[in-house]
C-alpha positions, 0 to 999 in steps of 0.5 A, a space after each residue: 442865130 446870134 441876132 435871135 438872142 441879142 434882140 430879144 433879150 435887148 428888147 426885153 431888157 428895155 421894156 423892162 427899164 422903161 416900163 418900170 420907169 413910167 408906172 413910177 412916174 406916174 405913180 408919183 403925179 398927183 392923186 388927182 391923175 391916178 384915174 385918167 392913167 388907170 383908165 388908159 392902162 387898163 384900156 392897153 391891158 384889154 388890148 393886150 388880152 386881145 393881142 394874146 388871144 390873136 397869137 395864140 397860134 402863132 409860131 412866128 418870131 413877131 408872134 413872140 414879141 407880140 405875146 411877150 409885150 402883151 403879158 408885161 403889159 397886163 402885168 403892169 397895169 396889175 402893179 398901178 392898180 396897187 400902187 394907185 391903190 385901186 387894188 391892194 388889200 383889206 388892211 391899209 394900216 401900219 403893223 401892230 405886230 413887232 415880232 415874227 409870227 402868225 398875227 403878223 404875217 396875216 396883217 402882212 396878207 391882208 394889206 395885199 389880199 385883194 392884190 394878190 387875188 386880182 394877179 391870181 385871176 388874170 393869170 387863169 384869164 391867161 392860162 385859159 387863153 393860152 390852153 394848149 396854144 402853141 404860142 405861150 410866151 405871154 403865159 410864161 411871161 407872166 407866170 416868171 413875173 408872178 413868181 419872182 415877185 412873190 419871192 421878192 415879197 416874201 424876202 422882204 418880210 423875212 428880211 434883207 438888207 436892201 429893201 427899196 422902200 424909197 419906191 414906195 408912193 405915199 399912200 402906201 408907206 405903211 406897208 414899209 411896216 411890214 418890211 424887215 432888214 436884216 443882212 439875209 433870211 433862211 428863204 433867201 439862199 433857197 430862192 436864188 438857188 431854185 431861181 439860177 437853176 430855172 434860168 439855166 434851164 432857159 439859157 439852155 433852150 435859148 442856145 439850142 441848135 437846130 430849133 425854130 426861131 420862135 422857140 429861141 426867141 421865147 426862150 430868150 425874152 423868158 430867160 432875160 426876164 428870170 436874169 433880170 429878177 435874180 439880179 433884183 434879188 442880189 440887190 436886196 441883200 448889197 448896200 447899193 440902191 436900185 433908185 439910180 436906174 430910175 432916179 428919172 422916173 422919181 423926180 418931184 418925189 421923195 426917195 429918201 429911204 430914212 424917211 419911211 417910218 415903220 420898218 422892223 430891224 432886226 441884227 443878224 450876222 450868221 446868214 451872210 
């Protein structure tokens, strides 16, 4: 029983580490290499679209490791399709706006309109594959991954402390711009809060006695996946750099956060 738990959630925790690691490594290559490692993961991304539609079915602790690695891995080709900048939006310039309010949130959008609607789009290809299925562990893998990201973008643009901007590539150094710091905003608190109670929800369906390996084992991988988003999240508002955790995958770049132009401050005290 405790195996059920502690392997996925160790597995999950290393995909994690070592898949960010490699997309911003690759990131950070020559421009000139961009193509040949796209080509390769959206190569991966058709076999895991494959992989998913093959266990659909399966109920087996292997069928969840296998639907889980397939949704990180259609995932991950969507996030270096917009850090190559294959993929990203209309807008590919600085914000214009220097305060708050409709005309800036909609250069904000357009910068990653096209971004978000290629996330929208893969998410129906894998809702649909997984219609009715009785293994959705991909589905919910992506679905956690899209929802938290979405919470760590709009956080972002509201403002907080920590803003990572130094794992922003080149090409992609005016979208710091549309970032804003600041001790914390009013969504932040919301966020985190409907956040812990998902995980608690998952915690209790991975502790479960008396359920199938699989449905422990998804739970599992599902609920490492929302702890690791909040603990991204508690990083934002902390004077502490996520960059050491892949300080590896960052060699030969620059991650220096002072260098990134653009980024709007803004002094608030009361939402400590």
């Amino acid at each position: 029983m405790i195996m059920d738990i502690v392997a996925p959630m160790l597995f999950a925790i290393m995909v994690w580490w070592l898949g960010t690691g490699v997309i911003l490594y690759l990131d950070g290559r020559p421009r000139r290499t961009y193509r040949r490692s796209m080509a390769i993961a959206t190569a991966l991304a058709c076999v895991a679209v494959i992989g998913i539609t093959v266990v659909a079915e399966d109920r087996s602790v292997m069928g969840a490791y296998i639907s889980f690695t397939c949704g990180l891995m259609i995932w991950a080709w969507l996030e270096m399709g917009f850090l190559m900048g294959f993929v990203t939006g209309t807008r590919g310039t600085p914000c214009t706006e220097p305060n708050h309010g409709w005309k800036r949130t909609k250069q904000a959008i357009e910068t990653i309109i096209h971004y978000e609607l290629a996330i929208i789009a893969a998410g129906l290809l894998i809702l649909a594959l997984s219609w009715g299925a009785a293994n959705q562990t991909g589905l919910w893998t992506f679905f956690v991954l899209f929802a938290m990201r979405l919470s760590a973008k709009l956080n972002v643009f509201l403002g907080v402390r920590n803003l990572s901007e130094e794992f922003l590539p080149d090409h992609l150094k005016y979208l710091a711009s549309y970032f804003t710091r600041r001790n914390m905003n009013i969504f932040f608190p919301v966020s985190m809060g409907a956040s812990v109670v998902v995980l608690g929800f998952l915690i209790e369906g991975m502790m479960a006695s008396g359920v199938h390996a699989y449905e422990t084992t998804a739970h599992a991988f599902i609920a490492t996946l929302m702890g690791l988003a909040i603990l991204e999240h508690v990083f934002m508002v902390m004077p502490l750099p996520l960059t050491p955790l892949w300080g590896w995958s960052l060699r030969g770049r620059d991650a220096t956060p002072a260098t990134v132009p653009g980024i709007k401050t803004v002094e608030q005290t009361t939402n400590r």
